[in-house]
VOGU-3710 file (C-alpha; in Angstrom, 3 decimals, decimal comma):
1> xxxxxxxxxx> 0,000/0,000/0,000  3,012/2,511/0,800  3,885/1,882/-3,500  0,273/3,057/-4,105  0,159/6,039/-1,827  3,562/7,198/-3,351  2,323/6,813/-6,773  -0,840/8,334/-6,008  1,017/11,404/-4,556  3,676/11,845/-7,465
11> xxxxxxxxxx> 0,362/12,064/-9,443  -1,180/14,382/-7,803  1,768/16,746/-8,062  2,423/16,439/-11,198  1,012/19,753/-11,730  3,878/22,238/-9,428  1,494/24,841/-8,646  -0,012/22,014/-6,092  1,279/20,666/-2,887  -0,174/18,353/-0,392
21> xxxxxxxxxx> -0,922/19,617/3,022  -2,697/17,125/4,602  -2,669/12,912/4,675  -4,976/10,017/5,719  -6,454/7,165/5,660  -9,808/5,383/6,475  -12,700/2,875/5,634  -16,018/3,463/4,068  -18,110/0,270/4,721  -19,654/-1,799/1,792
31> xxxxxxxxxx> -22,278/-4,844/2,095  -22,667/-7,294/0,236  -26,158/-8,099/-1,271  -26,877/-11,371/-2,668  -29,509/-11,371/-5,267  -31,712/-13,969/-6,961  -33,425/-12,372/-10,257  -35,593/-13,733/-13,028  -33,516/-12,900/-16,503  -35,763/-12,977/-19,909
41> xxxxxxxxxx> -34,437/-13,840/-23,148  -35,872/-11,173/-25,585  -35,503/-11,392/-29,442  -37,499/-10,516/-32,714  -39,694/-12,971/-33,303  -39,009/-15,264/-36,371  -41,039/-15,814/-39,147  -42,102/-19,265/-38,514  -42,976/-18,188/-35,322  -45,177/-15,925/-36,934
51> xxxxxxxxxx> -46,640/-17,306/-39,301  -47,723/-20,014/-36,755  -49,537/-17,811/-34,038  -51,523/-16,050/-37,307  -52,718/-19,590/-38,342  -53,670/-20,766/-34,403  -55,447/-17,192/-34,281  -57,919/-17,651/-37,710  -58,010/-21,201/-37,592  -58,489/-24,713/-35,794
61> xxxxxxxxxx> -55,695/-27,319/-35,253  -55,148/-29,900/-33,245  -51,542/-31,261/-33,982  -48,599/-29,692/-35,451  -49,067/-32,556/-38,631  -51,830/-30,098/-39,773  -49,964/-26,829/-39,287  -47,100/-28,622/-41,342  -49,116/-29,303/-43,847  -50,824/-26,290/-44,538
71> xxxxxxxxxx> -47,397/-24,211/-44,101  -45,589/-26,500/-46,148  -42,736/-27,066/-43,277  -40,530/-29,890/-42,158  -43,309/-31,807/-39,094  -40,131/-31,699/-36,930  -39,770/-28,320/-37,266  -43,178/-27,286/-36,078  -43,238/-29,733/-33,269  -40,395/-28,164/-32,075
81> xxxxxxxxxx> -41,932/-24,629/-32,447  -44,798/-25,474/-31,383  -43,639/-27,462/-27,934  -40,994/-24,067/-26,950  -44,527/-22,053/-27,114  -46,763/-24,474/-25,448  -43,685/-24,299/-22,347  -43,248/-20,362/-22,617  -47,200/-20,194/-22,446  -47,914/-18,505/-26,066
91> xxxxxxxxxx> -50,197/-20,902/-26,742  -52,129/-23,617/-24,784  -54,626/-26,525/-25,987  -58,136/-25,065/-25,596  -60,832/-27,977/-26,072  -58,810/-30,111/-27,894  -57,051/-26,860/-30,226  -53,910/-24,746/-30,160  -55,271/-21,109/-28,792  -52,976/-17,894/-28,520
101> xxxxxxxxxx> -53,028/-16,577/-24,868  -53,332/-13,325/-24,012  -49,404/-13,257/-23,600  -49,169/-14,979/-26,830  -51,558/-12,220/-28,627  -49,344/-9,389/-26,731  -46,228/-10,913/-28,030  -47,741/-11,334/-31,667  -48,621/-7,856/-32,090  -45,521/-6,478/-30,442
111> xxxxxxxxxx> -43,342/-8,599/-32,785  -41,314/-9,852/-30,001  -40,462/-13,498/-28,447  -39,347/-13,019/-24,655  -38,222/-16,829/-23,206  -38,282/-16,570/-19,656  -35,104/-18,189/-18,380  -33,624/-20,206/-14,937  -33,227/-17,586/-12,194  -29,731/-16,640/-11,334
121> xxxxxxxxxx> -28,242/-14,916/-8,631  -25,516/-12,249/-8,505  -23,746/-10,331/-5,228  -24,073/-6,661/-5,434  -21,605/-3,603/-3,234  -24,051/-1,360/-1,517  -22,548/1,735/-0,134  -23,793/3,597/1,982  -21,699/6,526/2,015  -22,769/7,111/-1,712
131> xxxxxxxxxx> -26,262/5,673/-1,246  -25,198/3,823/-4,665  -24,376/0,167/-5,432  -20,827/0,587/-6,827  -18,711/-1,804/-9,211  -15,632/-3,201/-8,006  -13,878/-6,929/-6,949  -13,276/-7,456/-3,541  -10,740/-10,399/-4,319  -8,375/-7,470/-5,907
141> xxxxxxxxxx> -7,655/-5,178/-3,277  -4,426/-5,478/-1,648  -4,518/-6,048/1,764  -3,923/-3,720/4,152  -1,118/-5,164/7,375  -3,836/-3,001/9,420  -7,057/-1,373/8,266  -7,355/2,005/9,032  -10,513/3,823/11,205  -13,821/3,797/9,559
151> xxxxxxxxxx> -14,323/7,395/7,715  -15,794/10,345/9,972  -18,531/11,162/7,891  -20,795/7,673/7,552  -24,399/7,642/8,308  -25,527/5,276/10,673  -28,951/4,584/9,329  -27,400/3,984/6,071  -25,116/1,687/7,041  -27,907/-0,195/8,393
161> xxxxxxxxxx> -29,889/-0,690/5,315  -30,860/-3,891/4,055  -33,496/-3,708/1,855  -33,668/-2,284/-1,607  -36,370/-1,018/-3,899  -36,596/-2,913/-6,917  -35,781/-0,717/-9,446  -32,177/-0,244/-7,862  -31,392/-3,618/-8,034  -31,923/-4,166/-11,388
171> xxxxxxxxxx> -30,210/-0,749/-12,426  -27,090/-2,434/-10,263  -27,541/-5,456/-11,852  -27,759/-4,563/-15,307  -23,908/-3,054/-14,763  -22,745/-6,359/-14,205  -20,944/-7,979/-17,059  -22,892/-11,379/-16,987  -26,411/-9,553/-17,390  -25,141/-7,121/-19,864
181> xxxxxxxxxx> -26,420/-6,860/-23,316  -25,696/-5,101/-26,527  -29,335/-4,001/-26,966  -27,697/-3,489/-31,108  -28,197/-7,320/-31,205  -30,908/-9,723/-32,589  -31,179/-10,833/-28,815  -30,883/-9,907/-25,764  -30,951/-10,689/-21,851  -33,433/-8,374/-19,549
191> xxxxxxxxxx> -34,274/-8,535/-15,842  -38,101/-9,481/-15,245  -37,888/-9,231/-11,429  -36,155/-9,733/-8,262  -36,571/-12,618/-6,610  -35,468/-11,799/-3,800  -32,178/-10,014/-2,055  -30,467/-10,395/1,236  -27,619/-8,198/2,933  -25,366/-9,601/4,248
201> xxxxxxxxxx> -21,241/-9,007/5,333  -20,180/-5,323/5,895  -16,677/-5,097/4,128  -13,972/-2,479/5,235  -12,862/-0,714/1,826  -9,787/1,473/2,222  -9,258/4,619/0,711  -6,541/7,361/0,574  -6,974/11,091/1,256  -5,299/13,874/0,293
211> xxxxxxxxxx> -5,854/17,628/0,947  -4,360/19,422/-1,717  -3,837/23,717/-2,118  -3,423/24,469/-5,670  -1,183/28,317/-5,195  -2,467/29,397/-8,752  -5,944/29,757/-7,612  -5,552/29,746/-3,789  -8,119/27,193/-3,545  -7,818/23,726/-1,440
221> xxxxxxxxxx> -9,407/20,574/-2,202  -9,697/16,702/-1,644  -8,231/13,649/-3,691  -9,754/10,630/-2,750  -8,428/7,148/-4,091  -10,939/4,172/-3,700  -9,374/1,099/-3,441  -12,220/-0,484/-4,707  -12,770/1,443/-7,092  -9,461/1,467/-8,268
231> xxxxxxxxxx> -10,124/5,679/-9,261  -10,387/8,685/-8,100  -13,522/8,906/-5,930  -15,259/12,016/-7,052  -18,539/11,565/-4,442  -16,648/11,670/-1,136  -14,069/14,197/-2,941  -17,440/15,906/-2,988  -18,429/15,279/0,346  -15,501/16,330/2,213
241> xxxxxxxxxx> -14,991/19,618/0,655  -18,507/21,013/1,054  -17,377/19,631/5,141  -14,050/20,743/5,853  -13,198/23,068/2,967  -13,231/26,151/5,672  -11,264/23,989/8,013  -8,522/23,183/5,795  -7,715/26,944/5,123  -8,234/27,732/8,852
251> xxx> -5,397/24,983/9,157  -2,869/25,519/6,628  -2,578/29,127/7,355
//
């Protein structure tokens, strides 16, 4: 850690007109939220597909031998087809005939085939100091011989959170690289809903601060590295100069 804080300092004053006047170190605390999530599969829907739903919609069949035959396609290819929509609930057999359902009508008009898939779960970073969920691998931060104090400005309440709205979750969750989709492509993975989410260990994150006075414009400011991060942490930059911006002048002076 005494490599990082030296290279973090030589960056720092890299410009000459600023010098350092003040340095530290403490913890902001992190939890870990384990989510479970249902993921859907969303893609156009083919032409088969299609042309399949129209003929269920204006006419009666019973087996997928008769939709072959009026469609002209391969039997195995429309028992296929038609089992994936009988399981994903397009369809359903109504009296002895294939009917759309209402999700199969909605997905019809809209052009679109959504596959619901097997849930999967995925740990989120909640902290509370930036009332965010941040990005960041706990495995890579070096380890400290000794952590330093927690940081003087965290919010109690906060800290005890444990429960998330919805809509934050999947926000956080749509970050992540195994959820994340190039909506540019034929298909793509969405959330549907959150299963359900659990805090649960409060992590120590260590981060460097440094109080800097820049002479050209006789102003003084924070630098704040996040180790989890692994950047410059621009929220409790933020927070500490709108704090102790007064204070550092009173200080230094």
């Amino acid at each position: 850690m005494a490599k990082l804080q030296q290279r973090l300092e030589k960056e720092i004053q890299q410009n000459h007109q600023v010098k350092i006047v003040e340095r530290n170190q403490w913890c902001i605390p992190v939890r870990t939220v384990e989510v479970t999530y249902e993921p859907i599969r969303r893609s156009t829907m083919d032409v088969l597909m299609k042309m399949l739903l129209i003929s269920m919609q204006e006419a009666d069949f019973r087996d997928a031998k008769e939709l072959s035959e009026l469609l002209l396609v391969d039997p195995l290819f429309i028992h296929d087809l038609v089992s994936i929509m009988l399981r994903v609930r397009l369809i359903e057999k109504v009296d002895d005939y294939y009917r759309l359902t209402t999700k199969g009508t909605v997905q019809l008009e809209r052009g679109i085939f959504e596959e619901e898939l097997d849930l999967k779960t995925a740990s989120l970073l909640y902290s509370p100091c930036h009332e965010a969920f941040l990005s960041g691998d706990l495995e890579s931060i070096e380890e400290f011989d000794e952590l330093p104090p927690l940081y003087r400005y965290i919010d109690e309440e906060a800290e005890q959170k444990d429960s998330f709205e919805e809509h934050m979750l999947i926000e956080a969750l749509t970050k992540e690289d195994d959820v994340e989709e190039d909506t540019s492509s034929v298909s793509q993975t969405i959330i549907s809903k959150i299963a359900s989410s659990a805090a649960t260990q409060i992590n120590d994150i260590p981060c460097f601060e440094f109080i800097v006075y820049d002479k050209a414009q006789d102003i003084y400011f924070a630098r704040v590295w996040n180790t989890l991060l692994a950047h410059w942490d621009e929220v409790l930059e933020q927070q500490l100069t709108e704090k102790e911006r007064l204070k550092w002048r009173e200080n230094n002076n």
